[in-house]
Every structure is written in C-alpha cells, then in structure tokens.
C-alpha positions in Angstrom: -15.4 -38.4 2.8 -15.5 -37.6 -0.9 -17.4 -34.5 0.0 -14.8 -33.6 2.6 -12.4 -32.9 -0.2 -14.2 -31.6 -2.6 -15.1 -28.7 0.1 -11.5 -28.7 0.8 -10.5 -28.2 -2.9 -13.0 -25.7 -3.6 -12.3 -23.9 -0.2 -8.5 -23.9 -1.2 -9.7 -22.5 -5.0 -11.7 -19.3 -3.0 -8.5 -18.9 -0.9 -6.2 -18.7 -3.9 -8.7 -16.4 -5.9 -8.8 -14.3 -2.7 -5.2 -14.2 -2.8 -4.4 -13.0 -6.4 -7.0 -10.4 -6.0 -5.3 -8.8 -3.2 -1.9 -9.2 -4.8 0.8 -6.2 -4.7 0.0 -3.7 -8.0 2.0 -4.0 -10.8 4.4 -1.1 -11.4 2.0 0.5 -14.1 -0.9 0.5 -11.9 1.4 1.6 -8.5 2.9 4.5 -10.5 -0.8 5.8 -11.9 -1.9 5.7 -7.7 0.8 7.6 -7.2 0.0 10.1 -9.4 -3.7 10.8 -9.1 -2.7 10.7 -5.3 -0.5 13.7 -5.9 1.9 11.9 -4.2 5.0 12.1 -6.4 4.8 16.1 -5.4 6.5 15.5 -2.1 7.8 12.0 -2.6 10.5 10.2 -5.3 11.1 6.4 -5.6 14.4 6.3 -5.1 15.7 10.1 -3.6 13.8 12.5 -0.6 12.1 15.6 -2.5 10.0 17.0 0.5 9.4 13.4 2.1 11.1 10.6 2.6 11.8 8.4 -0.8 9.1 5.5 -1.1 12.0 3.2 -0.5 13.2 5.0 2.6 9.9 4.1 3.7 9.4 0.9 2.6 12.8 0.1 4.5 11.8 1.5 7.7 8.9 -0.5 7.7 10.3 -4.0 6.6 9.2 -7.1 8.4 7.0 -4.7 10.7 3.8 -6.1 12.1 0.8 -4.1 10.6 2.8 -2.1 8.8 0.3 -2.0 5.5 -2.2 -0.3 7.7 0.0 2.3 9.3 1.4 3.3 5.8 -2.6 2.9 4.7 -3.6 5.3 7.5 -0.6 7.6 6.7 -1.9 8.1 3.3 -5.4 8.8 4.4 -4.9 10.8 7.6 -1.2 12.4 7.1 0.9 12.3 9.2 4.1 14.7 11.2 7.5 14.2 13.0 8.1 10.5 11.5 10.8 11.8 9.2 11.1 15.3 10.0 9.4 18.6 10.9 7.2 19.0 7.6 3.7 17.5 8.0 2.6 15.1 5.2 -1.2 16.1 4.3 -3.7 13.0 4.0 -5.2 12.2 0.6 -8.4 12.6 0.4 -11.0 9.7 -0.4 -12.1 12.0 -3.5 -8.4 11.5 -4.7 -8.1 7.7 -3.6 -10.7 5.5 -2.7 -9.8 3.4 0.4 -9.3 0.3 -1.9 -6.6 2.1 -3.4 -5.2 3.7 -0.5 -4.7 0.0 0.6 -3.5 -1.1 -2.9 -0.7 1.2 -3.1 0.2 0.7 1.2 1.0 -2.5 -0.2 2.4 -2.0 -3.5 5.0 0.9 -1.4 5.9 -1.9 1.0 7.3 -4.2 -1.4 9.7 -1.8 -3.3 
C-alpha cells in the first residue's frame, strides 16, 4: 500500500512539473515572440493595425474547444477571410520554432 502512494505522490510531482513547464509566458517573454515573429507589423495588443488586435482575438476565441491549436496553426500556416479580406502570412519555423509558436497561441489566449 505504502508503495501505492508513494507512486501516487511522485506521479502527482511529474504532473505538476509538467504543468508549470507548459505554463502561459510571461509578458517579457510573450512580447519578445511577438517580435522575432514579426508579428507586431500587422497586429497591436489592444487596437487593429492590418489585423485584428491580439485581444480581439483572444475574445473571439474564449472558452473555444481547441482553440490553442487553431491560433497555433494560424501562426504557422496563415490564414484569410477570418477577420477580413487581407490574408495573414504564416511564420515561418526559421522565425519561430514550433515550441514557440505554441508558447505564444497560448500566451495570446489569455490576454
């Protein structure tokens, strides 16, 4: 039994490690994505430029199932006609690795 929870307590250690390392960016980090990302060209925090604000977008996509991948894949692959007639170019993996591309999905979700 003893060895039942220390498995537990050391499987519920891994899950909180796993946990913090896939926590949201902090606004530092988030802001430096968006910038080697060229993203801030087209996009604003707060106000549409070319694009849709970041928080326009987050909005839209409150509470939606999936929604970190579809922004994920929207940053990777572009994307046209979700908030107008100008297409939105994909980033490039040379400018963002996937792993960042995910990072900032997520960090753009919470604002």
């Amino acid at each position: 039994m003893n060895r039942h929870i220390v498995a537990l307590g050391i499987s519920s250690v891994l899950a909180l490690a796993a946990t913090a390392s896939n926590a949201a960016l902090d606004d530092a980090k988030g802001q430096a994505l968006l910038k080697k990302g060229t993203c801030s060209g087209c996009h604003n925090m707060d106000n549409k430029i070319v694009g849709p604000s970041f928080k326009d977008v987050a909005a839209k996509h409150k509470g939606e199932a999936g929604a970190v991948a579809k922004i994920e894949k929207v940053i990777r692959n572009g994307s046209k006609g979700a908030y107008g007639p100008i297409a939105m170019p994909g980033t490039p993996k040379s400018k963002l690795s996937d792993a960042e591309a995910h990072d900032l999905a997520q960090w753009l979700l919470s604002k």
